[in-house]
C-alpha positions as CSV (number, residue, x, y, z in Angstrom):
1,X,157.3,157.2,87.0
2,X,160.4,157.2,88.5
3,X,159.8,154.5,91.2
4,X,158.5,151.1,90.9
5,X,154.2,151.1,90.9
6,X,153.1,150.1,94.2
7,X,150.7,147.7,94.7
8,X,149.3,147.0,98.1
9,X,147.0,144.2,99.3
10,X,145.6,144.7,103.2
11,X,146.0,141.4,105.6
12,X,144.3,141.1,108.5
13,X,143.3,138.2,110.7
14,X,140.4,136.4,109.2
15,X,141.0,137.5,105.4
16,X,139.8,135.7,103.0
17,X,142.8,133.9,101.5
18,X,141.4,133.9,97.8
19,X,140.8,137.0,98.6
20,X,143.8,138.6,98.9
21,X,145.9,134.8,97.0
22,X,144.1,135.7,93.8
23,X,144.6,139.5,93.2
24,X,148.6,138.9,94.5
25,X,148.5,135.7,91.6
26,X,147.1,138.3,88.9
27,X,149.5,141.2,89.8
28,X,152.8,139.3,90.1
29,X,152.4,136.7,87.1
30,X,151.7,140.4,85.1
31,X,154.7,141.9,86.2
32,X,156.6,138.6,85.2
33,X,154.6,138.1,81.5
34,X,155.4,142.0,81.2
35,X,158.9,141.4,81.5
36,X,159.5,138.9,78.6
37,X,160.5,139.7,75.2
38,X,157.3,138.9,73.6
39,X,155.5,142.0,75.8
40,X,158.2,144.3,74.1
41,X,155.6,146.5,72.1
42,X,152.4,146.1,74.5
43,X,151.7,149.7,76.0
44,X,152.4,149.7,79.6
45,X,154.6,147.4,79.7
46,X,157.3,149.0,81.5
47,X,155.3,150.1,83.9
48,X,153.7,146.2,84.6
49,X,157.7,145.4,85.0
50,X,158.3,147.4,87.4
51,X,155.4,146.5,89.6
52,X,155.8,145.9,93.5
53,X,153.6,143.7,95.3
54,X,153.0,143.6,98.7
55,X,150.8,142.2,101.3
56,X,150.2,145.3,104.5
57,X,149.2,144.6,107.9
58,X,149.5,146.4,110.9
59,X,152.2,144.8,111.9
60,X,155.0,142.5,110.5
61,X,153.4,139.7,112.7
62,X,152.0,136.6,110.9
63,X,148.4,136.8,110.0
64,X,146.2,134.0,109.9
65,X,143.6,133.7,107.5
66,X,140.3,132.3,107.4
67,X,140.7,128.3,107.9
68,X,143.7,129.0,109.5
69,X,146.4,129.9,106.7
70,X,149.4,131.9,107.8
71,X,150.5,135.0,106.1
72,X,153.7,137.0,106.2
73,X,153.4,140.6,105.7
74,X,156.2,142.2,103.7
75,X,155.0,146.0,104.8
76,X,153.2,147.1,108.0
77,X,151.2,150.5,108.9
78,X,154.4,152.0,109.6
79,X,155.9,151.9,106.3
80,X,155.3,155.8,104.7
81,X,156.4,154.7,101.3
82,X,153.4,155.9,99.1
83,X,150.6,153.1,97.4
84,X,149.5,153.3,93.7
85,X,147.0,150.9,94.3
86,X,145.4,149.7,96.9
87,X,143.4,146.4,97.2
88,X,141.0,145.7,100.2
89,X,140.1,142.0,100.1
90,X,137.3,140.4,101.9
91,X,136.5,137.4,105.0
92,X,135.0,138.2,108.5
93,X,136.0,141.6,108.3
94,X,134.3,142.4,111.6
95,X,137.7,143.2,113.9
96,X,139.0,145.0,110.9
97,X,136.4,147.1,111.1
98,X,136.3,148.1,114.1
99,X,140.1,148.4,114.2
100,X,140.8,152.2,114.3
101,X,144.4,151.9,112.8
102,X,143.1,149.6,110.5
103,X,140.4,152.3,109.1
104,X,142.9,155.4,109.6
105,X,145.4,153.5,107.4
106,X,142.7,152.9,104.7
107,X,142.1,156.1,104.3
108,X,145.0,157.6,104.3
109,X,146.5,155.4,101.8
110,X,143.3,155.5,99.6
111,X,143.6,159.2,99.7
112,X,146.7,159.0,98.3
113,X,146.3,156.0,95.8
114,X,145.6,156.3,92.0
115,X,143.0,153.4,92.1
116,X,141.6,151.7,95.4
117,X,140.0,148.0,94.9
118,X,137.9,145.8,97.0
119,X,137.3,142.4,96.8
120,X,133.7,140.6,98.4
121,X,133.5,141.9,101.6
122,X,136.2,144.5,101.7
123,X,133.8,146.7,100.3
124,X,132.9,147.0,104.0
125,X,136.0,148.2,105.4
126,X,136.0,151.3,102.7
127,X,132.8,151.7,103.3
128,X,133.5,151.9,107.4
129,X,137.0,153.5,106.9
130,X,134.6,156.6,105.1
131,X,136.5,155.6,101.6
132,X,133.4,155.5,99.7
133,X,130.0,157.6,100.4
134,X,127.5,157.1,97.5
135,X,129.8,154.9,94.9
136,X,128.6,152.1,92.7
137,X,130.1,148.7,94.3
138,X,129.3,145.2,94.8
139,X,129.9,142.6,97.1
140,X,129.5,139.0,97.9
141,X,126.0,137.9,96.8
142,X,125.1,136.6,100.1
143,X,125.9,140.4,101.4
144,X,124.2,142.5,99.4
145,X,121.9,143.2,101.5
146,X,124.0,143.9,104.7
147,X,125.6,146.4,102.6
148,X,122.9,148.3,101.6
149,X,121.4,148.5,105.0
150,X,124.9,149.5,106.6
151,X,125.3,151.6,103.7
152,X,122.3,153.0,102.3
153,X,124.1,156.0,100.4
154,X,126.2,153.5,98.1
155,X,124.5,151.7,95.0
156,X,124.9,148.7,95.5
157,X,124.8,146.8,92.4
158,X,124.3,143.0,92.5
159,X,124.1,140.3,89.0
160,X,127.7,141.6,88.8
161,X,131.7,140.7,88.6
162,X,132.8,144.0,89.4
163,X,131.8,147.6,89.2
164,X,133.9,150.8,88.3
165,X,133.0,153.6,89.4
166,X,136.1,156.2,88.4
167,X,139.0,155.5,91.1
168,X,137.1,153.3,93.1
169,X,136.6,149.1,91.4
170,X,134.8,146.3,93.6
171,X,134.0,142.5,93.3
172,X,131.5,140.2,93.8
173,X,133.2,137.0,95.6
174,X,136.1,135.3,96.0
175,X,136.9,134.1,92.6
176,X,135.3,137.6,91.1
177,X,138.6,139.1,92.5
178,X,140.8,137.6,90.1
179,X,138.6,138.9,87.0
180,X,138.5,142.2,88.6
181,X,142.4,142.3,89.1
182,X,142.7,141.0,85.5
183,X,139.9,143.6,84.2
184,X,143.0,146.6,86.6
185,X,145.9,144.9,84.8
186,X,143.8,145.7,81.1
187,X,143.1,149.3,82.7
188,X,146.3,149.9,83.3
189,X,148.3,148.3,80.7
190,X,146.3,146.7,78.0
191,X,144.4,143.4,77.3
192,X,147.2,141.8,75.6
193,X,148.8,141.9,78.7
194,X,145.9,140.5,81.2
195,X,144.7,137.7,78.4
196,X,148.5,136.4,78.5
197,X,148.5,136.6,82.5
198,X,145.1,134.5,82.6
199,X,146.7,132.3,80.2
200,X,149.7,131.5,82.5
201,X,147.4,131.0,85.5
202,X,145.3,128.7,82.9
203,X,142.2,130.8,84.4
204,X,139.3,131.6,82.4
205,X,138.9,135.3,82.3
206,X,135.6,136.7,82.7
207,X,135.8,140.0,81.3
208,X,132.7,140.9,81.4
209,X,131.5,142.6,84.3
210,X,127.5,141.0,84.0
């Protein structure tokens, strides 16, 4: 493609900071591994190079996590430039949810995105944005069953680090996130370049999804 792959990672008050810490950790150190000389012959390499990572919020304001970390979004709602992929992390996601330009955004940019990603809770806010209908997803395991009830249409699928199910990929909790985001860097790349981003984090990769 002609312009760097755009990566996008919602913030919003509340968020999870693993959450959205973890999948930023994976997609950066990947664009960085992809960038050194021994990457020269992995497929998508190029394209991991290029990679640009931000975190979106509504506004440029700070956001302030759960347990009180501040953020500092580098896009806000505002910015038209277009998303590859999107990733929707989890934490009390109640205000987000109920926050119409936070839903409108979602699916606009999901819409338009290659691959959209949740991470524990997230799956929520596609789920109230209208992103997903009757997917396969997961969630955190103690929220399993709120999803199903709020959501009877999806399969909810629990036992599970993530589920594809074609454009759409969610995680179990927290720390699932960073498999999952190392399972998208495989997708889209290959494994040679995920195991050597796990093995600069000095995280053990779960790629199984069970």
């Amino acid at each position: 493609m002609s312009r760097p792959y755009a990566i996008a990672i919602l913030a919003f008050d509340e968020v999870e900071a693993l959450d959205l810490a973890g999948p930023y950790e994976v997609f950066t150190t990947a664009a960085r591994m992809a960038a050194r000389p021994e990457a020269a012959d992995w497929p998508g390499r190029d394209l991991a190079a290029g990679w640009q990572v931000d975190c979106v919020a509504r506004t440029l304001a700070p956001i302030r996590a759960r347990a009180g970390l501040r953020v500092l979004p580098t896009r806000d709602f505002a910015d038209p430039a277009p998303i590859d992929l999107l990733v929707v992390p989890g934490g009390v996601v109640d205000a987000a949810a109920r926050c119409a330009d936070t839903l409108a955004w979602l699916r606009r940019n999901s819409e338009g995105a290659a691959l959209t990603a949740s991470v524990c809770t997230g799956a929520f806010l596609l789920a109230a944005a209208g992103v997903v209908h009757t997917e396969r997803m997961t969630t955190h395991w103690e929220d399993l069953d709120d999803l199903r009830a709020q959501s009877p249409a999806l399969r909810v699928q629990d036992g599970v680090r993530w589920v594809e199910d074609g454009r759409i990929v969610s995680s179990a909790g927290i720390s699932a996130g960073i498999d999952m985001s190392l399972h998208l860097v495989a997708r889209l790349t290959c494994s040679a370049l995920a195991e050597r981003t796990a093995r600069q984090m000095d995280y053990r990769w779960l790629k199984n999804p069970l």
